[in-house]
C-alpha positions in Angstrom: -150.8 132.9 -24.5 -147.7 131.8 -26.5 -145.6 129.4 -24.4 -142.4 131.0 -25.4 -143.9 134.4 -24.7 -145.3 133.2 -20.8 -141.3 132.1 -20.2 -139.7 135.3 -21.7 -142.4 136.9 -19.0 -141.4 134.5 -16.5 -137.6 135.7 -17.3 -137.9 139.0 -17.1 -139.4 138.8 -13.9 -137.3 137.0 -12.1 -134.3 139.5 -13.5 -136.1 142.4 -12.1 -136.7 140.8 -8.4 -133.3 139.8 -8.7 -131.9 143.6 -9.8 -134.0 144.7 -6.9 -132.8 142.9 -4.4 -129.0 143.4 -6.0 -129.8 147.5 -5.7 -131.4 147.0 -2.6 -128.2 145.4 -1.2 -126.1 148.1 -3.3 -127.9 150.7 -1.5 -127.1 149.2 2.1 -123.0 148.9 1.3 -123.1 152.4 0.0 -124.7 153.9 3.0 -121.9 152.0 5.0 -118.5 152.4 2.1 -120.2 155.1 0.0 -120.6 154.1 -3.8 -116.8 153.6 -4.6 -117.2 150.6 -1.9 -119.5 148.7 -4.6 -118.5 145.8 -6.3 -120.1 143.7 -8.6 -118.4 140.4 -7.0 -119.0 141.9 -3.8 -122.6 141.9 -4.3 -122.9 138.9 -6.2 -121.3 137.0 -3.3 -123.4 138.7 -0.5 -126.6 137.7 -2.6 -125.2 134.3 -3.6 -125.1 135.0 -7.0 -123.0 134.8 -10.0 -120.5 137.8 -10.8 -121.8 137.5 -14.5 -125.5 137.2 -13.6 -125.1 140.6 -11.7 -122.6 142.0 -14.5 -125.5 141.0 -16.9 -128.4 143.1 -15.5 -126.2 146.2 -14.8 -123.1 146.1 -17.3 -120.6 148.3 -15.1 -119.7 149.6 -12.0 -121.3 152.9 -12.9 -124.9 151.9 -13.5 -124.9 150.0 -10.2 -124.5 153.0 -8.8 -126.9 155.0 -10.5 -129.5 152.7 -9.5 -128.6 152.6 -6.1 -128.6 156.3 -5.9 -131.9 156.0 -7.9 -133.1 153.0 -5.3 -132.3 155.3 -2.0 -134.0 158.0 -3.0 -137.7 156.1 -3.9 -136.9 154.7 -0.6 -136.3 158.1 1.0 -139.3 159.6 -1.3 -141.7 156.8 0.4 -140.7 157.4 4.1 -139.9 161.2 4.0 -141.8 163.2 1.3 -144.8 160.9 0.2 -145.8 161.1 4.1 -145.9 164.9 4.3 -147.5 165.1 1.0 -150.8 164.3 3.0 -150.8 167.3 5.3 -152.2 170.5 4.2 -150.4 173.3 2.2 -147.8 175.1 3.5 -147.0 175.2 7.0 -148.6 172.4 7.8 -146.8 170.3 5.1 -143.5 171.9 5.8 -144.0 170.7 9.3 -145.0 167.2 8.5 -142.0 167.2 6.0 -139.5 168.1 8.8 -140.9 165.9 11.2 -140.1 162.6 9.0 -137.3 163.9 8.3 -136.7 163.8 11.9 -137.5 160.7 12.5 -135.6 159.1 9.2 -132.5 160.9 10.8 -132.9 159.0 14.1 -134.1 155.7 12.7 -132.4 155.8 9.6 -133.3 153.4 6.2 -130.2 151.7 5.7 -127.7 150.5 7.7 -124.8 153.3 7.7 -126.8 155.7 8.5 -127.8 158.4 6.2 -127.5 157.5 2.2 -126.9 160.8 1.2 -124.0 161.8 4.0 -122.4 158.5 3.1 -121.9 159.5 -0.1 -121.8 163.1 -0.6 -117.9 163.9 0.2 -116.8 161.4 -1.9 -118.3 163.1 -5.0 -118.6 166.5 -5.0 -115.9 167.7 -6.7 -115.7 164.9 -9.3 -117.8 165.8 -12.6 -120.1 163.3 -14.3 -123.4 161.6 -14.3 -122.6 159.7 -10.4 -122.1 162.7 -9.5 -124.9 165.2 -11.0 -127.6 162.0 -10.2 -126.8 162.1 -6.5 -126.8 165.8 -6.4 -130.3 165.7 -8.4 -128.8 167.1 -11.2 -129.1 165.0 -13.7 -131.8 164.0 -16.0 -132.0 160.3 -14.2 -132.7 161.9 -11.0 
C-alpha cells in the first residue's frame, strides 16, 4: 500500500470517530436544549476540541443538526424497531414494537429524555430541511 494513501486512510478515520463522537454529544444536548441549543463551540469545548476542527467536519450549524437528528434515530432504530423486527408478523411484532417502546420511554437513550419530544415543538411550524428530516420527511431521513 502507498504510504501516502495508508495516512489519508489513517485521516479519515480518525475524522469519522471524531464526527461520531461530536454527533453523539450533539445528540445528548439536543435531547436536553433541543437542536437550537447546539453550538459548534459548545461542542467543541465539551469534547476538548477545536471550534474549527468541529466547523471542518460539519460546515454549519444546520448540518450538525441533521446529523444528530440522523444519529438519534439509528440509535432509536437499534433499541426500538430492529428488536421487534425479530418477532413474528403482525400482532406479535406490533406487540414486541410497543413493548421497546415501553421500555425506551422509561429508560430513555439520551439524557433529556426523549429525542424526539425534545425537539418537536420547537420545529413544527418552521419550514425547511431541520424541519422535514425530523418529521421523516425529507429525503435524508
Amino acid at each position: 500500500m502507498d504510504p501516502d494513501a495508508a495516512t489519508i486512510d489513517q485521516r479519515l478515520a480518525r475524522g469519522a470517530k471524531t464526527r461520531r463522537a461530536i454527533t453523539r454529544r450533539a445528540v445528548d444536548v439536543a435531547s436536553m436544549e433541543g437542536l437550537n441549543g447546539l453550538s459548534i463551540g459548545r461542542l467543541a469545548t465539551d469534547l476538548g476540541l477545536s471550534k474549527s476542527g468541529v466547523q471542518t467536519l460539519f460546515g454549519t450549524k444546520e448540518q450538525l443538526q441533521l446529523a444528530s437528528i440522523e444519529c438519534a434515530r439509528e440509535m432509536f432504530t437499534e433499541a426500538v424497531v430492529k428488536p421487534a423486527l425479530s418477532a413474528d408478523h403482525g400482532v406479535a411484532r406490533l406487540r414486541a414494537l410497543v413493548e421497546r417502546w415501553l421500555v425506551y420511554a422509561e429508560t430513555p437513550l439520551f439524557p433529556g429524555g426523549c429525542f424526539w419530544v425534545a425537539n418537536y415543538a420547537d420545529f413544527d411550524s418552521r419550514p425547511g430541511l431541520v424541519r422535514d428530516t425530523l418529521f421523516g420527511e425529507s429525503p435524508l431521513a
